[in-house]
N, C-alpha and C positions, 0 to 999 in steps of 0.2 A: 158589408156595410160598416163604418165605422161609427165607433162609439161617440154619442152627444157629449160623456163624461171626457173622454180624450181629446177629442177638436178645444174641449172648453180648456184644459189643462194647456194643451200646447198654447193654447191663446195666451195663457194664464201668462204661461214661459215667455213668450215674446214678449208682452207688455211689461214684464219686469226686466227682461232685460236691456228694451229699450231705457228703462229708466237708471239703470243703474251705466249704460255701455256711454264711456268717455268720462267719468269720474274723477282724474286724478286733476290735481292743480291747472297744469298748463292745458288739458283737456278743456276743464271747466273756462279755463280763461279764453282758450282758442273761441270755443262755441257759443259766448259772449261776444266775444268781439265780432267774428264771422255774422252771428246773430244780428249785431247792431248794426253795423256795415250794409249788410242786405236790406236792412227795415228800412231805413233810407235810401233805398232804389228808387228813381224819381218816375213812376211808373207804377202809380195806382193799381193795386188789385194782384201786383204780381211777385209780391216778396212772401208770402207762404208756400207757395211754389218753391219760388228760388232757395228760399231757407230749408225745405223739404230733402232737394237734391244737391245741395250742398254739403248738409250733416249726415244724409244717404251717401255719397261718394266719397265724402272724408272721417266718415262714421264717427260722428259727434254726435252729442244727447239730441235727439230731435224735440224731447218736451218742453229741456233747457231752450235750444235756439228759436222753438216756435212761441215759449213765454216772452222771448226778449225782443219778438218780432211782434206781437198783437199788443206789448205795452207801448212802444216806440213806433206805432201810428200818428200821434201828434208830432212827434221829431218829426217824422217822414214828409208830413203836411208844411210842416214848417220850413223844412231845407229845399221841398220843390223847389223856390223861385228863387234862390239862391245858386243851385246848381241849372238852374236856364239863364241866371246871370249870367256866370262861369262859363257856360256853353256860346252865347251870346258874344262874348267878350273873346274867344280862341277860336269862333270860327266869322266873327266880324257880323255875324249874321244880324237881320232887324230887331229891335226891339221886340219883347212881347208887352201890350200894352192892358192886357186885362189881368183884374186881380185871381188872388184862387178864389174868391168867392164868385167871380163873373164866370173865370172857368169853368168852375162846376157848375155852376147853370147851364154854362151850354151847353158840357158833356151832358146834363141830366136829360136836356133838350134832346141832343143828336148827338150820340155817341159817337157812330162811324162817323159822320160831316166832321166833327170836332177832331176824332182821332189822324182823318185827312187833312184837316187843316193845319195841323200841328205837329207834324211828324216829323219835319225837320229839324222844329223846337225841340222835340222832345229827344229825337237823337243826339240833338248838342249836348242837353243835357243826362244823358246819359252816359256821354265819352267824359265828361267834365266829372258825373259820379263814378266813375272808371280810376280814371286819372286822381281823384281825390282820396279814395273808397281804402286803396291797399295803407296811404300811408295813416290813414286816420287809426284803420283796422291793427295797424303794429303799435301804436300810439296803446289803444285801450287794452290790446292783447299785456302787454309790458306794466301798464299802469294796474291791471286787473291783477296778477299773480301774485305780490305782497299779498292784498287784500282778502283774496280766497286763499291762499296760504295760512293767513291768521287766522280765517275763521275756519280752514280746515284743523286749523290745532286748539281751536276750543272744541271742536266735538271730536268724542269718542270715536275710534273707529270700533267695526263692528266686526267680532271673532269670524276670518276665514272670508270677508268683505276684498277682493283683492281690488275692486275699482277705487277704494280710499287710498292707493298707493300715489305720493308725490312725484 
């Protein structure tokens, strides 16, 4: 049987290393931007997922990309209908005539009716945050590394820390 003391230590070990894995400058700048990019997925409910196995397959800070995913839910709300523009506009398709506040009523109403109703919408705009998503994401990626570079050189690094490496 193995020790309560041990299971709790190794936990201990993962949770620090999660915090500490993907540290340096363009790490930190990558998993902002990847971060930001995903939080605006026009697809309610599914960008902590996405952000999860994102920074799981490209082994980015998950704590980093899931803070930068749960502040950047008003973003998210706000670019929906913007990227159903976008979708709208490249695949010619109808008009959507309801607001996000009518939307969400519906969904609250009838989830699956609304999700069927809408699924073409919602694919438009989804190729439309595709199509947008990479070059926004090189945009902040670029814009972000000055930035965390500066403020990686006001702080200390920490004796034998090799995640503070630039």
């Amino acid at each position: 049987m193995t020790d309560p003391r041990e299971i709790q230590r190794r936990l201990a070990e993962q949770f620090v290393a999660q915090l500490r894995q993907g540290l340096s400058v363009d790490r930190i700048a990558a998993t902002v931007a990847v971060g930001l990019c995903l939080a605006v997925f026009p697809v309610v409910g599914m960008t902590t997922l996405l952000c999860f196995l994102a920074a799981w397959a490209f082994r980015l800070n998950q704590p980093i990309i899931q803070a930068v995913n749960w502040s950047s839910y008003a973003l998210q709300l706000i670019l929906i209908i913007p990227f159903i523009r976008l979708g709208e506009r490249m695949f010619q398709g109808p008009r959507l005539t309801l607001s996000l506040k009518q939307l969400a009523a519906l969904a609250k109403a009838d989830p699956v009716g609304t999700i069927a109703s809408i699924s073409a919408i919602t694919g438009h705009a989804v190729v439309a945050w595709a199509i947008v998503a990479p070059f926004a994401g090189l945009l902040v990626f670029f814009a972000l590394r000055p930035l965390v570079r500066a403020l990686r050189a006001r702080i200390p690094a920490r004796e034998g820390d090799m995640g503070n490496v630039a």
